[in-house]
C-alpha positions as CSV (number, residue, x, y, z in Angstrom):
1,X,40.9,114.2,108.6
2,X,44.0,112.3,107.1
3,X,42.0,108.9,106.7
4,X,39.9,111.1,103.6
5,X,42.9,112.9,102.0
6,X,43.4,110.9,99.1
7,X,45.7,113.3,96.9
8,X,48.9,114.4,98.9
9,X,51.8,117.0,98.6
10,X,54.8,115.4,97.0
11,X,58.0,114.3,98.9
12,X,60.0,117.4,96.6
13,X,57.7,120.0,97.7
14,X,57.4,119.0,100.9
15,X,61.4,118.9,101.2
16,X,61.4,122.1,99.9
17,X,59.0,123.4,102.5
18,X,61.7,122.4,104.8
19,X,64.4,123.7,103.2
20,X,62.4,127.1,103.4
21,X,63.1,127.3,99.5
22,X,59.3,127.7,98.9
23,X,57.5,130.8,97.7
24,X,55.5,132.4,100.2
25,X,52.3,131.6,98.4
26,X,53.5,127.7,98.0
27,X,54.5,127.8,102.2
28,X,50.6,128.8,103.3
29,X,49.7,125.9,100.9
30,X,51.7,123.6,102.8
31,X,50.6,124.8,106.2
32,X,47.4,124.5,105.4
33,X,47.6,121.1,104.2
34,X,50.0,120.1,107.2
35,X,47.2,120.7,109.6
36,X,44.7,118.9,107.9
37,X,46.4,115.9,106.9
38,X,48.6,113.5,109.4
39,X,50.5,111.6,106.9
40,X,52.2,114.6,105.0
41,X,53.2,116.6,108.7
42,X,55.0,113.9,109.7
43,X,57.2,113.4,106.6
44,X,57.6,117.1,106.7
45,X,58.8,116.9,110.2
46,X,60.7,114.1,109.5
47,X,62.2,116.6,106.5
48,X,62.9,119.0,109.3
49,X,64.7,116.8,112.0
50,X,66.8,115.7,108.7
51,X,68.0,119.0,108.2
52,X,68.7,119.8,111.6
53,X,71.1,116.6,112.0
54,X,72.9,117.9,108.7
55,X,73.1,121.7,109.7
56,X,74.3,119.8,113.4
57,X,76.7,118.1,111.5
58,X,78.2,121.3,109.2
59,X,78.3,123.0,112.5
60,X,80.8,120.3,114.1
61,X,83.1,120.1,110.9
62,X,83.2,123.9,111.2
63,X,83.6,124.9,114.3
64,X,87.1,125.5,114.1
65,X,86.8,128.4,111.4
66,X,83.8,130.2,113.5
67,X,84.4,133.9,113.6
68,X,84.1,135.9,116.5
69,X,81.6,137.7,115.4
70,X,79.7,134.2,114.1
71,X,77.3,134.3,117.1
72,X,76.1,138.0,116.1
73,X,75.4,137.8,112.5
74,X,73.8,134.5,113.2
75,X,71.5,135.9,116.0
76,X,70.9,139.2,113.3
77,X,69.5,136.5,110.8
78,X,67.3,134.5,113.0
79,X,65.7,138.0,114.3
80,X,65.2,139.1,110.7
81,X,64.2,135.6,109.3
82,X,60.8,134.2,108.3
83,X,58.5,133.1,111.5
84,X,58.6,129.8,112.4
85,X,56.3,127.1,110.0
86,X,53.2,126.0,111.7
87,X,53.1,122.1,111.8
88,X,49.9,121.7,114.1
89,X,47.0,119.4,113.2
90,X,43.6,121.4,113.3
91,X,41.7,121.6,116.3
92,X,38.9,123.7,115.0
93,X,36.3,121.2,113.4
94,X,33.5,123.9,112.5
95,X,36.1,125.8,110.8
96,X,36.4,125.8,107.0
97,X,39.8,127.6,106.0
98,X,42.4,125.7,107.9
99,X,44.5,127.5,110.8
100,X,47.3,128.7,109.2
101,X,44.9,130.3,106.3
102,X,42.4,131.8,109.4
103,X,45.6,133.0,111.0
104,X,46.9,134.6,107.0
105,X,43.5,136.1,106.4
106,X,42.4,136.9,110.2
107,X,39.5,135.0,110.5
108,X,37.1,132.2,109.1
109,X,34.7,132.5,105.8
110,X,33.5,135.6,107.5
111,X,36.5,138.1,106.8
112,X,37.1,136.8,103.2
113,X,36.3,140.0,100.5
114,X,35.2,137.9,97.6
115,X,34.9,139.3,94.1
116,X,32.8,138.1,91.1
117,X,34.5,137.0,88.2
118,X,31.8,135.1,86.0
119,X,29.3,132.2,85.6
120,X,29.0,132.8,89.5
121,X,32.9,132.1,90.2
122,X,33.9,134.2,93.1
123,X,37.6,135.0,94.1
124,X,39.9,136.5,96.7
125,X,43.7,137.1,95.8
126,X,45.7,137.2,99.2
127,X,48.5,139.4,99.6
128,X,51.8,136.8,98.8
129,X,55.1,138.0,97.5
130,X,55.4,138.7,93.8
131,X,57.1,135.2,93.2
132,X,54.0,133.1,93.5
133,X,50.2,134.2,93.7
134,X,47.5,132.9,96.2
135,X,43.4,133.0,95.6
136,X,40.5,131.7,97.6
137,X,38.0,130.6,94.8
138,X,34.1,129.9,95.3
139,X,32.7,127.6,92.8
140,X,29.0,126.9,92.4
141,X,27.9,123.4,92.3
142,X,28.0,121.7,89.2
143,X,30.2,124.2,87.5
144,X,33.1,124.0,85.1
145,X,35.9,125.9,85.6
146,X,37.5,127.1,82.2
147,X,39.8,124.5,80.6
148,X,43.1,125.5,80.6
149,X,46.9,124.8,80.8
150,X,49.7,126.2,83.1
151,X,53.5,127.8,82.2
152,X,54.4,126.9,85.3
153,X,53.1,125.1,88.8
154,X,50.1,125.0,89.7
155,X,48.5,123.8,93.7
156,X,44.5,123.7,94.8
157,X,43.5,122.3,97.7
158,X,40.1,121.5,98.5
159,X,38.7,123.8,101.6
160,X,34.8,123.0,101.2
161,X,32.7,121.0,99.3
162,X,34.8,118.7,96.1
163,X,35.1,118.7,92.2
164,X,36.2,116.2,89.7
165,X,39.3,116.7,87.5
166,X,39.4,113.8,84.7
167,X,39.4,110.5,86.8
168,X,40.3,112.3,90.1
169,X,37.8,113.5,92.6
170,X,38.9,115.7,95.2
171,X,37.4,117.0,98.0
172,X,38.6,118.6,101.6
173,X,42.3,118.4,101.8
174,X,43.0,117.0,99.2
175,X,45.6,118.9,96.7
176,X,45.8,118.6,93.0
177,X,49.5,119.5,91.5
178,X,49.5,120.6,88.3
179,X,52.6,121.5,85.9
180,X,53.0,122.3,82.3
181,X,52.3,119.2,80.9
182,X,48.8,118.8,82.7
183,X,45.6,120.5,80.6
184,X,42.2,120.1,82.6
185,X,38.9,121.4,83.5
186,X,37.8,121.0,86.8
187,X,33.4,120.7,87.9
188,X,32.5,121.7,90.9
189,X,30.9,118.2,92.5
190,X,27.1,119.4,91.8
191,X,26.1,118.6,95.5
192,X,27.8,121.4,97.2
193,X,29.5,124.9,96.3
194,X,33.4,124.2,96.2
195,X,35.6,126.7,98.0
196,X,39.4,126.1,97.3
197,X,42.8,127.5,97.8
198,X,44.8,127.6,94.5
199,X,48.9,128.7,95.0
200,X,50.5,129.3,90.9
201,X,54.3,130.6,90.2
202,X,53.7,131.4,86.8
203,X,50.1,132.2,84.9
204,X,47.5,130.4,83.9
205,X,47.2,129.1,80.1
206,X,43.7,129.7,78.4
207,X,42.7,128.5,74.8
208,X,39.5,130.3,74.7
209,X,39.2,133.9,73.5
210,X,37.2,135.0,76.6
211,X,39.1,133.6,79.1
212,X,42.2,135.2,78.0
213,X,41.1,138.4,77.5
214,X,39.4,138.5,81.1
215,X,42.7,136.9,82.5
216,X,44.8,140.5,82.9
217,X,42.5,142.0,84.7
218,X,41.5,139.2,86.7
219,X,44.9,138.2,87.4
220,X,44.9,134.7,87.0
């Protein structure tokens, strides 16, 4: 899969994805991606072992003013903490969402609930913290997503099919990072329907009347 990504996840996020300073939306983008695409896994893991010989480090230079009751609150974290990142490359070749997303959603295509939100657009909000939101979009082929802007970050990665943004074509596994500088309007490649997994922190900026009305109660 790696030898067709084109558009990768940036060294800051991916950093971050180590760090575990990530919304929870922003993480199953990155574990998604990190078991489709080679390349960005082993920076991240390189990211992770880079962490490990600092927090190795602070623990050495420390020891001396351990606690006794160090070991306990330390074991109370780890119990209570976030479960561990997935980092595996897919092994599932007929599947279309990527493990970690199956594993989110509990299964393939199959168990998505998709909901109708114009010009043949389908979504499917998954259940993230409140800190970042997470939708499964189905495009049609050959359609135009609403131009727009973004107040904050925006992440879509390409599950199924492609669509063009500008100069940029995208297609499976391939991620498109967008900030608040960045106004677009992606099209749906008109040979296949587009499915896509879009991660925001912040909403969606529209300039048309329609769009923004529809935008509350579509939550985007």
């Amino acid at each position: 899969m790696t030898e067709t990504i084109k558009h990768h996840l940036n060294d800051a996020i991916l950093m971050a994805y180590a760090a575990g300073s990530l919304p929870e939306a922003f993480n199953l983008m990155v574990a998604s991606h990190l078991s489709l695409c080679d390349s960005c896994r082993a920076q991240a893991e390189s990211f992770d072992a880079l962490g490990g010989e600092v927090l190795d480090q602070m623990r050495k230079d420390d020891v001396a003013d351990l606690q006794p009751e160090s070991l306990e609150a330390t074991l109370a974290l780890i119990l209570g903490g976030p479960v561990d990142k997935p980092h595996l490359a897919e092994t599932d070749a007929c599947a279309v969402l990527p493990k970690p997303l199956r594993d989110y959603v509990g299964g393939d295509l199959e168990a998505i609930r998709w909901k109708p939100v114009g010009m043949g657009v389908k979504q499917a909000i998954l259940p993230t913290s409140k800190d970042a939101s997470a939708r499964l979009l189905f495009i049609p082929a050959g359609t135009a997503m609403p131009d727009h802007g973004h107040h904050g970050t925006e992440m879509t990665m390409v599950l199924k099919g492609a669509f063009q943004d500008d100069d940029d074509y995208f297609a499976r596994g391939d991620v498109e990072i967008a900030d608040s500088d960045m106004h677009h309007t992606p099209v749906a490649d008109i040979h296949e329907d587009c499915i896509c997994l879009a991660v925001a922190d912040a909403p969606l900026q529209f300039d048309r009347l329609i769009p923004k009305i529809a935008q509350r109660f579509l939550r985007i």
